[in-house]
PyMOL Python script that loads the backbone (N, CA, C, O; Angstrom):
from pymol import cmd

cmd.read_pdbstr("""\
ATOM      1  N   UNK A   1      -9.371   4.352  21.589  1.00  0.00           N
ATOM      2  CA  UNK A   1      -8.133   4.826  21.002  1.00  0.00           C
ATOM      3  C   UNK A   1      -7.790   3.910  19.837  1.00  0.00           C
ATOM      4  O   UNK A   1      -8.095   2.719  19.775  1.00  0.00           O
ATOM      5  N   UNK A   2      -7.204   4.516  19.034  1.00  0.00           N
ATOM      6  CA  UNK A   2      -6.488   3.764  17.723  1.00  0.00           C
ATOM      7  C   UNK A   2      -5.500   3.897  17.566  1.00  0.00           C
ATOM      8  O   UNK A   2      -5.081   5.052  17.490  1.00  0.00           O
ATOM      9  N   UNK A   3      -4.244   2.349  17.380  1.00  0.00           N
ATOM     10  CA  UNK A   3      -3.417   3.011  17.350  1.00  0.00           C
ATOM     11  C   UNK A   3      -2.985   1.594  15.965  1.00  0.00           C
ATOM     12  O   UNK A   3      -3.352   0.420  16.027  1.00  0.00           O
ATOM     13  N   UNK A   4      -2.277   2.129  15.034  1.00  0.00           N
ATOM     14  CA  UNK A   4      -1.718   1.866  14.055  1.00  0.00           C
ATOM     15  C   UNK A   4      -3.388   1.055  12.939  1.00  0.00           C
ATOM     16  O   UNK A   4      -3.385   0.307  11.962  1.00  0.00           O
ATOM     17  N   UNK A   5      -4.548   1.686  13.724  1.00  0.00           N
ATOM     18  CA  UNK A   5      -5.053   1.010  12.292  1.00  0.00           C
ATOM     19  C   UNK A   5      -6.406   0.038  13.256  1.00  0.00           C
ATOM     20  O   UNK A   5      -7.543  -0.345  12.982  1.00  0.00           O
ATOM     21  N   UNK A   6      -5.322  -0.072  14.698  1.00  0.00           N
ATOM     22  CA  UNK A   6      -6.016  -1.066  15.679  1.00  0.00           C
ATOM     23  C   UNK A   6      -6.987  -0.841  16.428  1.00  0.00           C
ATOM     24  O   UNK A   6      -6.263  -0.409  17.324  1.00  0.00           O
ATOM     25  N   UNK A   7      -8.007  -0.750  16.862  1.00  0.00           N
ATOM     26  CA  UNK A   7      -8.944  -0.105  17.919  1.00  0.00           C
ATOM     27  C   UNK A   7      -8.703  -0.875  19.505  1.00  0.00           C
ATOM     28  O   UNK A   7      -8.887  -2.083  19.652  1.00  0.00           O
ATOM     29  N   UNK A   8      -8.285   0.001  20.587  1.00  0.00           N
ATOM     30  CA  UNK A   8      -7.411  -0.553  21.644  1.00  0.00           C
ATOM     31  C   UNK A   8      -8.888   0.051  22.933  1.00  0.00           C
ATOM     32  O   UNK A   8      -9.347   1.193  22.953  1.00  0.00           O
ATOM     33  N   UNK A   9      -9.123  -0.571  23.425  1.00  0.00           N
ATOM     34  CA  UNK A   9      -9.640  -0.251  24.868  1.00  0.00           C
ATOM     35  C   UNK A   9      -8.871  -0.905  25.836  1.00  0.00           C
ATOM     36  O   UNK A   9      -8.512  -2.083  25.842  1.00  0.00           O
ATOM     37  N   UNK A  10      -8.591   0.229  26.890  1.00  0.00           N
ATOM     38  CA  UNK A  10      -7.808  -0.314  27.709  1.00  0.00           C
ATOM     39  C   UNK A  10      -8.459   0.686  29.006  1.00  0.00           C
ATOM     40  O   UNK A  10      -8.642   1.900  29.094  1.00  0.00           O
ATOM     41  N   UNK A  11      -8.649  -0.213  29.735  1.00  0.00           N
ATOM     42  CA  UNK A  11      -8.901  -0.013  31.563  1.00  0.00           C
ATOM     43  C   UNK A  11      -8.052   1.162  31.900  1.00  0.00           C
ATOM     44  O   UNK A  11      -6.839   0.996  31.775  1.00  0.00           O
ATOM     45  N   UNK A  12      -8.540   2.488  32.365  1.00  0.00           N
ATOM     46  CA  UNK A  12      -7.868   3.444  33.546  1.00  0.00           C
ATOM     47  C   UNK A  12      -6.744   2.521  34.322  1.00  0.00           C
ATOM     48  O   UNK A  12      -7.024   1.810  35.287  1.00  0.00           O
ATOM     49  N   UNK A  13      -5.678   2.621  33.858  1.00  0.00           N
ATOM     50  CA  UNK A  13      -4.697   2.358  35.206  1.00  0.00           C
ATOM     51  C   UNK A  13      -3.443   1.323  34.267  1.00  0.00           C
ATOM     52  O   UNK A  13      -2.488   0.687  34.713  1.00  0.00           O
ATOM     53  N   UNK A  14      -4.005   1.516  32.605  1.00  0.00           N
ATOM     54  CA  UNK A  14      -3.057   0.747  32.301  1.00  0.00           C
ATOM     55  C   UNK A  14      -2.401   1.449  31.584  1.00  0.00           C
ATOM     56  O   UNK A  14      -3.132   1.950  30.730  1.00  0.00           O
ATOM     57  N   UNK A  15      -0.887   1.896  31.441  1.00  0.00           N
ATOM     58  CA  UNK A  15      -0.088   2.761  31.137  1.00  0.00           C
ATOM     59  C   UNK A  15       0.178   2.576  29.604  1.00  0.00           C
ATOM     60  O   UNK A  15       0.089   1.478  29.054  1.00  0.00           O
ATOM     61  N   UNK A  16       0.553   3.880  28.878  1.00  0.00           N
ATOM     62  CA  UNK A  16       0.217   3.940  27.348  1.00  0.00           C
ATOM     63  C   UNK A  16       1.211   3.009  26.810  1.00  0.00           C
ATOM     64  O   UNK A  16       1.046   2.356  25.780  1.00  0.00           O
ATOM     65  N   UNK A  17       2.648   2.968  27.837  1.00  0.00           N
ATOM     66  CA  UNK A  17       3.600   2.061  27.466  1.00  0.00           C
ATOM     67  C   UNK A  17       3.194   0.907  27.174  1.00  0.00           C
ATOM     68  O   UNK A  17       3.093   0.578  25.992  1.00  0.00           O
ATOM     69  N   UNK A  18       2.881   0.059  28.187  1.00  0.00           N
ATOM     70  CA  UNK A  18       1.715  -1.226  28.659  1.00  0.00           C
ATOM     71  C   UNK A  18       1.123  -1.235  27.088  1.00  0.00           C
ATOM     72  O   UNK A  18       1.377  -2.014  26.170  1.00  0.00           O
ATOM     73  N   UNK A  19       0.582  -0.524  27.115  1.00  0.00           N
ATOM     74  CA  UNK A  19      -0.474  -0.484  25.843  1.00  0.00           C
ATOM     75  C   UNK A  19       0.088  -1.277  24.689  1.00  0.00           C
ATOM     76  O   UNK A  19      -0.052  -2.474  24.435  1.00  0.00           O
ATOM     77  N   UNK A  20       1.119   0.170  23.702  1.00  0.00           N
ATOM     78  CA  UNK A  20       2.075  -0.063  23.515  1.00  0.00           C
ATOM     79  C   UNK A  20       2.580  -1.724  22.995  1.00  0.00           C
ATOM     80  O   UNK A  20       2.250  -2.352  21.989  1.00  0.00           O
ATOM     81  N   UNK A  21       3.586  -2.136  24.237  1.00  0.00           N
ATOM     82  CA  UNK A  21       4.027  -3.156  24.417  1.00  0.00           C
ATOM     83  C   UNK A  21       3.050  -4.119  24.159  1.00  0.00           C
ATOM     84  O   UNK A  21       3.316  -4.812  23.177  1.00  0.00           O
ATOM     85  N   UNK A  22       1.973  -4.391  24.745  1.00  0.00           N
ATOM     86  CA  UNK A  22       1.176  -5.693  24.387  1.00  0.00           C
ATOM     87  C   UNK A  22       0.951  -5.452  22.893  1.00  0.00           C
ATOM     88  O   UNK A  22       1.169  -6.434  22.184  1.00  0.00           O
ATOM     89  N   UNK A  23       0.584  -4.415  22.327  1.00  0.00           N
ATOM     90  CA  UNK A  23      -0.083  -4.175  20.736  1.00  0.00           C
ATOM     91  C   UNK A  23       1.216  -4.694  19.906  1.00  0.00           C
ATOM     92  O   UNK A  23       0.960  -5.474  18.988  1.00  0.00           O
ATOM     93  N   UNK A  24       2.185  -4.453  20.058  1.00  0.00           N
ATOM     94  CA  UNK A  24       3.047  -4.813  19.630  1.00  0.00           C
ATOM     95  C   UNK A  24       3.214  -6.652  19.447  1.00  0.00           C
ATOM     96  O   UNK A  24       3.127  -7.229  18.363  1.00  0.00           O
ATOM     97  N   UNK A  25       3.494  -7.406  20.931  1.00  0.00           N
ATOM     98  CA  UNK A  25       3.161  -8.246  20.686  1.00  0.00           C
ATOM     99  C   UNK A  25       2.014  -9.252  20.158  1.00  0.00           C
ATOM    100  O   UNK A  25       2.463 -10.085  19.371  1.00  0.00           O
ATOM    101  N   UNK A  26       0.940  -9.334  20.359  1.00  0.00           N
ATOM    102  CA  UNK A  26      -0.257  -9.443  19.866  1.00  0.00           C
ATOM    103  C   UNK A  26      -0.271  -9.245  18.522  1.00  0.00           C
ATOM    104  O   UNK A  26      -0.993 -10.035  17.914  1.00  0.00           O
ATOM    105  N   UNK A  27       0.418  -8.273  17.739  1.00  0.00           N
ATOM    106  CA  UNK A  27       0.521  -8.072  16.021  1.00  0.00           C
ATOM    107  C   UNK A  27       1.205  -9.048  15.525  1.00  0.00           C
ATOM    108  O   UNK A  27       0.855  -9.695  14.538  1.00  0.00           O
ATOM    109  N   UNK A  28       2.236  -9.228  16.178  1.00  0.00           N
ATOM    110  CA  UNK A  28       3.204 -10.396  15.866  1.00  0.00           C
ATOM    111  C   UNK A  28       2.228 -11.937  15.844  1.00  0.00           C
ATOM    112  O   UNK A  28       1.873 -12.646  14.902  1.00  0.00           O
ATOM    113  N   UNK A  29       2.083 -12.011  16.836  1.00  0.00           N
ATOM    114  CA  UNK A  29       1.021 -13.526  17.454  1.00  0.00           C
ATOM    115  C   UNK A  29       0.148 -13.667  16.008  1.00  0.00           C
ATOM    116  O   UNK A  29       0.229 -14.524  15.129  1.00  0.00           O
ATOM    117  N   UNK A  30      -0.714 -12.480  16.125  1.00  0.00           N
ATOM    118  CA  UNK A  30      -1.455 -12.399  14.593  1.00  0.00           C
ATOM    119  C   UNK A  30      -1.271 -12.707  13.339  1.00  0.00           C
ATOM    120  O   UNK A  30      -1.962 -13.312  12.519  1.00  0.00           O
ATOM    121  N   UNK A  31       0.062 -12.059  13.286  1.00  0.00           N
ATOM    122  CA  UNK A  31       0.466 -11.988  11.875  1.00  0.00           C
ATOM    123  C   UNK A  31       1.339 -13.277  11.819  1.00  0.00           C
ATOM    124  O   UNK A  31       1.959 -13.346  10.758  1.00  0.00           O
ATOM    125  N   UNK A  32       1.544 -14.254  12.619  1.00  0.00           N
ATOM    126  CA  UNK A  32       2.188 -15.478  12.903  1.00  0.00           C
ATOM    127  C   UNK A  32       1.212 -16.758  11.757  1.00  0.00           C
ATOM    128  O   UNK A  32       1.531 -17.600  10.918  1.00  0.00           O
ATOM    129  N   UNK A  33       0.116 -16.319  12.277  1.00  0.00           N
ATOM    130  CA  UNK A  33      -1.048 -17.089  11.877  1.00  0.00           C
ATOM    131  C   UNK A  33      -1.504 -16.906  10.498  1.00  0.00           C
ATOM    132  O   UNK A  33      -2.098 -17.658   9.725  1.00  0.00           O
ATOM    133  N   UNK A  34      -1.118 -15.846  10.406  1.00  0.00           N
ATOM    134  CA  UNK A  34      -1.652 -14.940   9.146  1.00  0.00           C
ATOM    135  C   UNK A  34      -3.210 -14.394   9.224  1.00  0.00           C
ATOM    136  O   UNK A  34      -3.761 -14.191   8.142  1.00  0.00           O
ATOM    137  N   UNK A  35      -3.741 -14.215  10.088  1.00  0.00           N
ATOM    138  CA  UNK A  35      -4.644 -13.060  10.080  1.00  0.00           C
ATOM    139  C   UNK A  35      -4.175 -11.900  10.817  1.00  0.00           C
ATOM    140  O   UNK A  35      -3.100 -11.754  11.398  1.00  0.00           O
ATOM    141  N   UNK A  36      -5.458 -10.851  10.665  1.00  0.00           N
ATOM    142  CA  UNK A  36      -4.861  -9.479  10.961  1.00  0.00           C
ATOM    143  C   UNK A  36      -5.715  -8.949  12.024  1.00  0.00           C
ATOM    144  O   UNK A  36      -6.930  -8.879  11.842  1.00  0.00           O
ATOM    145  N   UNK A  37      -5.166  -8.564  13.142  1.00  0.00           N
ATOM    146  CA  UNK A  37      -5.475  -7.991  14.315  1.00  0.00           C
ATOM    147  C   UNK A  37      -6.364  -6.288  13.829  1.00  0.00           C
ATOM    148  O   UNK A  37      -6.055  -5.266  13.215  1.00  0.00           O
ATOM    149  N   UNK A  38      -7.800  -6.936  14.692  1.00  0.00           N
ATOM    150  CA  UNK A  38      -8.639  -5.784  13.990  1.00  0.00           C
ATOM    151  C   UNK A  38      -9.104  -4.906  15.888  1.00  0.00           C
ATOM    152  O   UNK A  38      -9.564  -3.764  15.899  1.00  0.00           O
ATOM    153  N   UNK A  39      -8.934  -5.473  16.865  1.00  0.00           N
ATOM    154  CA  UNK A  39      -9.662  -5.039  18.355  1.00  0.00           C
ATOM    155  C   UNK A  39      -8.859  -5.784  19.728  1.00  0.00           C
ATOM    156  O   UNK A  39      -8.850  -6.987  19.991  1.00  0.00           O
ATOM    157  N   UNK A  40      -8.253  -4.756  20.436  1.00  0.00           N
ATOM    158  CA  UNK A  40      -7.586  -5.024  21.277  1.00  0.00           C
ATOM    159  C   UNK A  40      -8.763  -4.604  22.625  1.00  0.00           C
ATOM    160  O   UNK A  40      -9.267  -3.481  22.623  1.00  0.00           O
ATOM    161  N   UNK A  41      -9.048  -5.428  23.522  1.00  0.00           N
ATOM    162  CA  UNK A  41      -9.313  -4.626  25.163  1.00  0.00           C
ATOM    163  C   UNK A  41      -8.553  -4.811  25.992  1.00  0.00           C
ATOM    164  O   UNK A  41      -7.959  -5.842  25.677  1.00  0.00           O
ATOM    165  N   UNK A  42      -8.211  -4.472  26.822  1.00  0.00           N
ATOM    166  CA  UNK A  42      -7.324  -4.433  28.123  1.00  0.00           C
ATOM    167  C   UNK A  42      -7.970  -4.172  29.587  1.00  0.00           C
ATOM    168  O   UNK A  42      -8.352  -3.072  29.985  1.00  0.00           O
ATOM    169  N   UNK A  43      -8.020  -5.360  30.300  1.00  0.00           N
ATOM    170  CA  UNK A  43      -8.382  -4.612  31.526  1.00  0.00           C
ATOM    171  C   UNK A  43      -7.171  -5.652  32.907  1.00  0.00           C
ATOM    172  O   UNK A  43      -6.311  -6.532  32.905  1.00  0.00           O
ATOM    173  N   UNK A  44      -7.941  -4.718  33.917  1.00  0.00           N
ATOM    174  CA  UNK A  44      -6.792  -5.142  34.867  1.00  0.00           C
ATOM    175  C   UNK A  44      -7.701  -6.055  35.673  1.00  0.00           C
ATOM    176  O   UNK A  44      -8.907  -6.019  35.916  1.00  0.00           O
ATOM    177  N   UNK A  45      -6.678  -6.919  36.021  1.00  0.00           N
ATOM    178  CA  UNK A  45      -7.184  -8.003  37.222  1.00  0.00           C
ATOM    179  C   UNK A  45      -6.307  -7.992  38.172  1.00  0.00           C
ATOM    180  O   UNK A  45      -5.328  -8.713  37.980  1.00  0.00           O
ATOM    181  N   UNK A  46      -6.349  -7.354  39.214  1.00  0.00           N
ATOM    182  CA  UNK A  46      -5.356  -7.482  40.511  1.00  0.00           C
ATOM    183  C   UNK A  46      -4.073  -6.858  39.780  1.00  0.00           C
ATOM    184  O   UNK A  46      -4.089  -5.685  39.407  1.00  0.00           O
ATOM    185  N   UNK A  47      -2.892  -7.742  39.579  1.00  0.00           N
ATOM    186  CA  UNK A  47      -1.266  -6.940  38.886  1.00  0.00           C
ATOM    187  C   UNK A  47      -1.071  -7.290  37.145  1.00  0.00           C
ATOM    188  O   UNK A  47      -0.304  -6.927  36.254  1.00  0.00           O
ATOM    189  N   UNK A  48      -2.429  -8.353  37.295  1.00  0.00           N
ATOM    190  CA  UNK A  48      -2.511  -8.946  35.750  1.00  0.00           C
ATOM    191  C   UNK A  48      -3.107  -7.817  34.602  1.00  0.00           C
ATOM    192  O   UNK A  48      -3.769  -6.864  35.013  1.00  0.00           O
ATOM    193  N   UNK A  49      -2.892  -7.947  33.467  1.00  0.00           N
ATOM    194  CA  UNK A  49      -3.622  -7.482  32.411  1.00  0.00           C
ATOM    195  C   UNK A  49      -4.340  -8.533  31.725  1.00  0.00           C
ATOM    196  O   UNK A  49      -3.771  -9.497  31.213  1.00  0.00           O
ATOM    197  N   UNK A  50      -5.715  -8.329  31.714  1.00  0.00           N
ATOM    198  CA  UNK A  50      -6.237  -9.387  30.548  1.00  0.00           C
ATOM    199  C   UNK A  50      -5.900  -9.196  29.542  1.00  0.00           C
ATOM    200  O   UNK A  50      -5.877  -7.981  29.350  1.00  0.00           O
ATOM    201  N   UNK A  51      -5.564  -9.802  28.620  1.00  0.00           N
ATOM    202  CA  UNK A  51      -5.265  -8.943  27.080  1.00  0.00           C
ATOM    203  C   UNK A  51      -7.050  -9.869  26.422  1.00  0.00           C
ATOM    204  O   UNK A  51      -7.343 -10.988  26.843  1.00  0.00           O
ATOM    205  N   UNK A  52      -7.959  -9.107  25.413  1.00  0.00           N
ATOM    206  CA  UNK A  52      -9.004  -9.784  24.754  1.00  0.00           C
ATOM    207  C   UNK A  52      -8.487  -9.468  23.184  1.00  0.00           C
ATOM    208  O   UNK A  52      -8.236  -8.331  22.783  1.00  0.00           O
ATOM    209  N   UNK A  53      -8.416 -10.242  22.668  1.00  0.00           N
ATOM    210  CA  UNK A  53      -8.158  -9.748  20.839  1.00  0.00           C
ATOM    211  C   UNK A  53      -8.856 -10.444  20.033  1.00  0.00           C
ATOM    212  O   UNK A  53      -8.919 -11.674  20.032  1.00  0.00           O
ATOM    213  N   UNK A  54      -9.591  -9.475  19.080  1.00  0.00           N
ATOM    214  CA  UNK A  54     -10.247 -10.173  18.212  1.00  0.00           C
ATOM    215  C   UNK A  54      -9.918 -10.014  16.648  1.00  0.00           C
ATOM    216  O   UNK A  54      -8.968  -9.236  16.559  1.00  0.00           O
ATOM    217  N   UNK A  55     -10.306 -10.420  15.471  1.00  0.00           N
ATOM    218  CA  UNK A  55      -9.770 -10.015  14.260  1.00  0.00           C
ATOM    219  C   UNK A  55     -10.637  -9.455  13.798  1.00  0.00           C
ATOM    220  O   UNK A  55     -11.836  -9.315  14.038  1.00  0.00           O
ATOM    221  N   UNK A  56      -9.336  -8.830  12.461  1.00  0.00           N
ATOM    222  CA  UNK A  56     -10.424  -7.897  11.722  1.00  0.00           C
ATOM    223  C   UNK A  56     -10.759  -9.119  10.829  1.00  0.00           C
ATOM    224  O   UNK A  56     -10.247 -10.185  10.488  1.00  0.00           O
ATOM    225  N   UNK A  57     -12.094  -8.271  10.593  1.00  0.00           N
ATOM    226  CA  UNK A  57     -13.274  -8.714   9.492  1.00  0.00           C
ATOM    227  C   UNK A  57     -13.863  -8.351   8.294  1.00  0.00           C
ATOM    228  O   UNK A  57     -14.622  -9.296   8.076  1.00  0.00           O
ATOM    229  N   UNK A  58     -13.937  -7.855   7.718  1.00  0.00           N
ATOM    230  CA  UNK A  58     -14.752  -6.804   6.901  1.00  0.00           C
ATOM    231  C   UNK A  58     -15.979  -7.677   6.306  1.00  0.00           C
ATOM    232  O   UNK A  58     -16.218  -8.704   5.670  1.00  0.00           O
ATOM    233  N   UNK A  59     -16.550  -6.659   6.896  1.00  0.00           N
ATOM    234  CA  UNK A  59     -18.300  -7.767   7.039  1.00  0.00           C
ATOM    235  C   UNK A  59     -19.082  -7.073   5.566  1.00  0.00           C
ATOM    236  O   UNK A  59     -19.459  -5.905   5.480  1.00  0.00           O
ATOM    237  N   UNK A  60     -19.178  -7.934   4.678  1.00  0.00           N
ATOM    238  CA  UNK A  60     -20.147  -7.038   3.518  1.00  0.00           C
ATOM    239  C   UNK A  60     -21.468  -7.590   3.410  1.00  0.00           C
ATOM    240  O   UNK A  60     -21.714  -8.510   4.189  1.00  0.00           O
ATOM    241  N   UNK A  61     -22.285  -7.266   2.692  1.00  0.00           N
ATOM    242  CA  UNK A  61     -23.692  -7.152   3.069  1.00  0.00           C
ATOM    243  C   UNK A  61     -24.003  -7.936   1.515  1.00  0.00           C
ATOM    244  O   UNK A  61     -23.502  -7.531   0.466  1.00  0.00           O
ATOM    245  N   UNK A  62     -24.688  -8.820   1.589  1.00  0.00           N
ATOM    246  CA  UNK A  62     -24.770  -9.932   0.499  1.00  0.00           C
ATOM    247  C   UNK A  62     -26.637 -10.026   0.250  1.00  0.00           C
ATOM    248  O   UNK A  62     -27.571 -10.325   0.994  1.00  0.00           O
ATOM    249  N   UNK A  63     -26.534  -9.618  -1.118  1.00  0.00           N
ATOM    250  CA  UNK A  63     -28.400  -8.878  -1.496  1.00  0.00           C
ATOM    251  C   UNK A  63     -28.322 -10.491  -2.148  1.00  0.00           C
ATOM    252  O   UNK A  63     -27.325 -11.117  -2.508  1.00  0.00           O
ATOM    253  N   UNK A  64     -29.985 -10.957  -2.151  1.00  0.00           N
ATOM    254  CA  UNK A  64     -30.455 -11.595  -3.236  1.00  0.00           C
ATOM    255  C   UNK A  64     -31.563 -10.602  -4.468  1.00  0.00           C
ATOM    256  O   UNK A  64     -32.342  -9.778  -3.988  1.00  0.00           O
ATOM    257  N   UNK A  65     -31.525 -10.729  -5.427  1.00  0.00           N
ATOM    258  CA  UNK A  65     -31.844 -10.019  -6.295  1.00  0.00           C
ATOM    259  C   UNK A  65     -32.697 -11.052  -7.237  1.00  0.00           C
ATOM    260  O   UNK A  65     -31.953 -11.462  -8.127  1.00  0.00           O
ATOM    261  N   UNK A  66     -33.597 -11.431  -7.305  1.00  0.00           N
ATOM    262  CA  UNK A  66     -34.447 -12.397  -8.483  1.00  0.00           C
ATOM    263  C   UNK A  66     -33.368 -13.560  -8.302  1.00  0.00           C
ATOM    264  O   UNK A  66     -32.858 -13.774  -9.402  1.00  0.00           O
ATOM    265  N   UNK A  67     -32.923 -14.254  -7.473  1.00  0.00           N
ATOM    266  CA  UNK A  67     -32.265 -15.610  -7.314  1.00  0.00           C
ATOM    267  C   UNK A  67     -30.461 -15.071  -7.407  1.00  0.00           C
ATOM    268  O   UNK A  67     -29.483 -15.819  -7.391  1.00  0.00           O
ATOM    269  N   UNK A  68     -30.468 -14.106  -7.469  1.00  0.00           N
ATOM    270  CA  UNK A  68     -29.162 -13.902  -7.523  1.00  0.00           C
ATOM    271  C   UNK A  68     -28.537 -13.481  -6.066  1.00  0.00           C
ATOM    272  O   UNK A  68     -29.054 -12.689  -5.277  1.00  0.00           O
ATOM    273  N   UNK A  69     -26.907 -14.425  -5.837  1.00  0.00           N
ATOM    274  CA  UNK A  69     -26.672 -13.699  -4.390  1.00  0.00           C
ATOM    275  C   UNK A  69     -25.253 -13.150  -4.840  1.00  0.00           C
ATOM    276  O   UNK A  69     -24.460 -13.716  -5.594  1.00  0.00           O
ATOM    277  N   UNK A  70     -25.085 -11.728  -4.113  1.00  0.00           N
ATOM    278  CA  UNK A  70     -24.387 -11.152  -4.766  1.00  0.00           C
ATOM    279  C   UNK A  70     -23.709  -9.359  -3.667  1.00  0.00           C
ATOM    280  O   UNK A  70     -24.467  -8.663  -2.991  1.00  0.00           O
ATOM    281  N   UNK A  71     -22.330  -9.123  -3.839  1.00  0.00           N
ATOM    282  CA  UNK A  71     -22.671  -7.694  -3.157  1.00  0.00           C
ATOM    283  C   UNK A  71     -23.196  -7.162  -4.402  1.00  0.00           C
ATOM    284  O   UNK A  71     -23.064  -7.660  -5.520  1.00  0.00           O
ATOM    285  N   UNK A  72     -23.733  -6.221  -4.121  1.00  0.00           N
ATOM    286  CA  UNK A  72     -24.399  -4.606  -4.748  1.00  0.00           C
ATOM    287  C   UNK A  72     -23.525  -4.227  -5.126  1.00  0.00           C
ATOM    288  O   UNK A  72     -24.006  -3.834  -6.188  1.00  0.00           O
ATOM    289  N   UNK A  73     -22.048  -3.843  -5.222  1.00  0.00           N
ATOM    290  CA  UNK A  73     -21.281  -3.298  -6.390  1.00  0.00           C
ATOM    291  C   UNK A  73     -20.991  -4.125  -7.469  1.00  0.00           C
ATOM    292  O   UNK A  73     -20.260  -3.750  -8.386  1.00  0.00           O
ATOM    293  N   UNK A  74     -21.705  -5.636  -7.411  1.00  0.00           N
ATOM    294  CA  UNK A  74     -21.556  -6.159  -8.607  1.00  0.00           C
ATOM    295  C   UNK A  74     -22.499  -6.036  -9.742  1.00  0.00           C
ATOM    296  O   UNK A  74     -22.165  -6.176 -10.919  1.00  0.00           O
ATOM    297  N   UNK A  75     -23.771  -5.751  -9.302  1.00  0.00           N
ATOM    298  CA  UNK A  75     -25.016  -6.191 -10.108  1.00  0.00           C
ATOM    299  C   UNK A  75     -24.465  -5.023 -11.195  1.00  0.00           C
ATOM    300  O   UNK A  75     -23.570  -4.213 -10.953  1.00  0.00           O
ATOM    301  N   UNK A  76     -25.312  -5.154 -12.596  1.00  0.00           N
ATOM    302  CA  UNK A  76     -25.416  -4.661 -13.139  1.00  0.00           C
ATOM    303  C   UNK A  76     -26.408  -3.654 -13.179  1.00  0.00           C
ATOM    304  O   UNK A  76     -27.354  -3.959 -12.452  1.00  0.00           O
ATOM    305  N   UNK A  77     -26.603  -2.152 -13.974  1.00  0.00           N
ATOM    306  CA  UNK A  77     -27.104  -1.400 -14.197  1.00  0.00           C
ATOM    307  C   UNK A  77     -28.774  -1.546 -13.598  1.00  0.00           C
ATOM    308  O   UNK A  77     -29.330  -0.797 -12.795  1.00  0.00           O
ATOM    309  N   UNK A  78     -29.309  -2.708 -14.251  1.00  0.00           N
ATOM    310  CA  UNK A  78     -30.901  -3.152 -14.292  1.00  0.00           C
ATOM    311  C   UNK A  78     -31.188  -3.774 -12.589  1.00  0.00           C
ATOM    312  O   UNK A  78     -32.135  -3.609 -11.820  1.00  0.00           O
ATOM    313  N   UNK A  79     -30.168  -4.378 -12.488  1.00  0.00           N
ATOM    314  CA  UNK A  79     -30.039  -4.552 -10.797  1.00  0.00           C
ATOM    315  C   UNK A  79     -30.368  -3.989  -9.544  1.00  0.00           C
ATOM    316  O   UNK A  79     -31.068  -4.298  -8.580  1.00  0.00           O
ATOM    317  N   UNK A  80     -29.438  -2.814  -9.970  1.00  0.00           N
ATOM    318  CA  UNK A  80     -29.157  -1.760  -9.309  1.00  0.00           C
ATOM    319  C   UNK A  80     -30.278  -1.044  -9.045  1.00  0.00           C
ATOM    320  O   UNK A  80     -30.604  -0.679  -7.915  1.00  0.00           O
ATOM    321  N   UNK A  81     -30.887  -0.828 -10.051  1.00  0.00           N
ATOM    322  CA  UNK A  81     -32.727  -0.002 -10.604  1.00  0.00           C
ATOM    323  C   UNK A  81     -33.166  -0.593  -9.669  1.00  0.00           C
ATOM    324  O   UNK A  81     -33.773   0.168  -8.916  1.00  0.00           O
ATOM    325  N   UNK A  82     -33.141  -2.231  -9.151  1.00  0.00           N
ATOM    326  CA  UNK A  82     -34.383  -2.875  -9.050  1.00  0.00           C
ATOM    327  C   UNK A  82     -33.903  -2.349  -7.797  1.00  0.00           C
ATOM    328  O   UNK A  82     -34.548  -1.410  -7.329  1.00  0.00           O
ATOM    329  N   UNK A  83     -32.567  -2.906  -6.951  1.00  0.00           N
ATOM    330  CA  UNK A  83     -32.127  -2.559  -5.446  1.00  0.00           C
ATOM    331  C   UNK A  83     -32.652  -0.928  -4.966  1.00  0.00           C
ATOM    332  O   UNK A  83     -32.905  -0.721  -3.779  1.00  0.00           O
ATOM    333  N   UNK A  84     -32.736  -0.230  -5.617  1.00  0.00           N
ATOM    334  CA  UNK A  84     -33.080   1.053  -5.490  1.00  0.00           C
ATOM    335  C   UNK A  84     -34.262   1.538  -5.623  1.00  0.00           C
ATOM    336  O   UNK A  84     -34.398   2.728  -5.339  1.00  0.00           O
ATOM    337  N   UNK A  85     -35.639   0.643  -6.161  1.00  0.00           N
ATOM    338  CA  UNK A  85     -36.982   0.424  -5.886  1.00  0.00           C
ATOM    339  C   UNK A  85     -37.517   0.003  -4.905  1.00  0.00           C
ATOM    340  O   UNK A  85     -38.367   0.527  -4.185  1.00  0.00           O
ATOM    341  N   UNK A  86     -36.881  -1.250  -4.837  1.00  0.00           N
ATOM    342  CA  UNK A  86     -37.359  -1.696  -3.686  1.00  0.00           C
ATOM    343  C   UNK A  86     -37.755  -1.567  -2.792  1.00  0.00           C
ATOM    344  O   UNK A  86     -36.899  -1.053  -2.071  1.00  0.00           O
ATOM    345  N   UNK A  87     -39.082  -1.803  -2.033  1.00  0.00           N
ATOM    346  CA  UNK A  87     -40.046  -1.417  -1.139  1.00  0.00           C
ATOM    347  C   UNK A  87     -39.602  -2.352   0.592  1.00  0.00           C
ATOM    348  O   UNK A  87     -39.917  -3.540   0.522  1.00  0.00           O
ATOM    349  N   UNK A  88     -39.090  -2.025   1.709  1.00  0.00           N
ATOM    350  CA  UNK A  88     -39.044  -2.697   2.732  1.00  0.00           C
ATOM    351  C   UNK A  88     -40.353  -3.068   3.097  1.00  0.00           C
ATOM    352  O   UNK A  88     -41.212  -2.240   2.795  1.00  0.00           O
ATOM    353  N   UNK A  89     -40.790  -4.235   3.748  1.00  0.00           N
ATOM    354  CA  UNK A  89     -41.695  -4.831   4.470  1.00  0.00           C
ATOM    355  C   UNK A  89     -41.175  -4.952   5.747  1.00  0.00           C
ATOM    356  O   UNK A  89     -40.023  -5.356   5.912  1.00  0.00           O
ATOM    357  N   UNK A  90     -41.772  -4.699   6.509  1.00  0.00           N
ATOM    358  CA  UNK A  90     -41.837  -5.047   7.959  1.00  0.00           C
ATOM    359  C   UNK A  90     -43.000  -6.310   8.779  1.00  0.00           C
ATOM    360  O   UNK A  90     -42.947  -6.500   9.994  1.00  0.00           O
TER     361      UNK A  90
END
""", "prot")
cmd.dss("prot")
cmd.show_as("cartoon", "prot")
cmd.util.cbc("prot")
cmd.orient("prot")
């Protein structure tokens, strides 16, 4: 489930309120720090809720190109040619 942006797993048996309520807090906790809450899980232990939270990330993919390190929407035109030739080896 997603809720405001957040990706939430939560255990059968934990109520949407529950839900809810912890996401709420947990955004706060986050945004305390100044990073940004990217993955919530929830499961139950006996009357407890675990809460697990992790952050968001945005993971980009970083080419070397003839000594160059770089994302791929930077290279230029001739770059680009070469990234798009390129033969995989295994």
């Amino acid at each position: 489930m997603m809720i405001g942006g957040i990706r939430i797993a939560a255990q059968e048996g934990i109520t949407e309120q529950e839900i809810r309520d912890i996401l709420h807090e947990e955004k706060a906790l986050w945004q305390a720090k100044g990073r940004r809450l990217g993955e919530v899980s929830l499961t139950l232990d006996g009357d407890e809720i675990i809460v697990k939270a992790t952050e968001r990330s945005p993971i980009k993919r970083i080419r070397r190109i003839t000594g160059y390190l770089s994302t791929s929407d930077r290279f230029n035109d001739a770059k680009q040619a070469e990234l798009s030739q390129r033969i995989a080896h295994s």
